[in-house]
N, C-alpha and C positions, 0 to 999 in steps of 0.2 A: 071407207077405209082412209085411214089419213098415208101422208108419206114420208117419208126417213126425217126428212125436213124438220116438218111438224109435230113428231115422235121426240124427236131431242131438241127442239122449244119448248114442248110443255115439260121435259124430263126436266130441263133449266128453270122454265119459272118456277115449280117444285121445289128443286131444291134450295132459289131462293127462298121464297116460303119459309122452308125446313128452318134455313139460319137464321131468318127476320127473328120467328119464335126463339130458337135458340137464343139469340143476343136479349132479346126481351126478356125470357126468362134469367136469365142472366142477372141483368141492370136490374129485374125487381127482386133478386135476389143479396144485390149489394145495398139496395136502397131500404129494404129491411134491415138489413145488420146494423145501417147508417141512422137509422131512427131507432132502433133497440138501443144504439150505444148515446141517443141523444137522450133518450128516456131517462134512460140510468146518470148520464150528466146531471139532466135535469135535477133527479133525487137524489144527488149527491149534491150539488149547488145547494137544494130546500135545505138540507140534514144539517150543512155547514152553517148555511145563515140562520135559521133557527137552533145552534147547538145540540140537534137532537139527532137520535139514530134513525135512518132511514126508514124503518121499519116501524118506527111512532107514531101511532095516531095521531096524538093532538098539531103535532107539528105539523100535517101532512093537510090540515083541514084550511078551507078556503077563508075560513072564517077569522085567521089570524092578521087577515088584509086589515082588520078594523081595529087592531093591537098596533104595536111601535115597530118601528122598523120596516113598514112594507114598501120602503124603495128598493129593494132587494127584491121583493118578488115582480116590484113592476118591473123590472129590470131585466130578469129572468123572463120574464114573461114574454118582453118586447125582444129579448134577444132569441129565444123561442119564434118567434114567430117570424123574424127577421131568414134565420135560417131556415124554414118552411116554405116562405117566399123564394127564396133563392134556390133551390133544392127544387122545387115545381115550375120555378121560369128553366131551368137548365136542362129538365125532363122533357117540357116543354119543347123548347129548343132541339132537341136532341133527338127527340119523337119527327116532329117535321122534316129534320135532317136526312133521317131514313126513308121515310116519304118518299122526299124528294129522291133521293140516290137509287129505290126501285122503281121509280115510274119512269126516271132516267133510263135504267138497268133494259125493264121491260118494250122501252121504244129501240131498243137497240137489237 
């Protein structure tokens, strides 16, 4: 049998728990929307630099790299990618932060 004590420890690490998820679920909830609205930059940037509707094939094919004007897509490309970086070091960062703040939490 445990005792009072030890009843409202584990009720506590619990409901940490409960929130870590919560907050997690959370952050991968914004960070979806944050890449949905980057998608769609994305193919609104392609649509504009090729004059075409987003919804265009030809335009949309990787294949227009070996046509004129593909400093626009390297561009897009590296700025893509640039915010991908950033966006996973911050996750990154952000993930260890919690980490740290429950194992804190739990020695206490």
């Amino acid at each position: 049998m445990c005792d009072t004590t030890a009843r409202v420890a584990r009720v506590r690490a619990r409901t940490r728990q409960l929130r870590r998820r919560a907050r997690e679920k959370r952050a991968i909830g914004a960070l979806s929307a944050l890449c949905t609205a980057f998608a769609a930059a994305l193919a609104g940037t392609i649509s504009a630099l090729t004059q075409a509707s987003p919804a265009a094939g030809p335009g949309m094919y990787g294949s227009m790299l070996l046509y004129q004007d593909a400093g626009g897509y390297v561009l897009v490309g590296v700025a893509s990618f640039t915010a991908a970086v950033v966006i996973t070091a911050l996750c990154m960062k952000y993930r260890n932060r919690e980490k740290k703040r429950d194992t804190e939490e739990e020695e206490k």
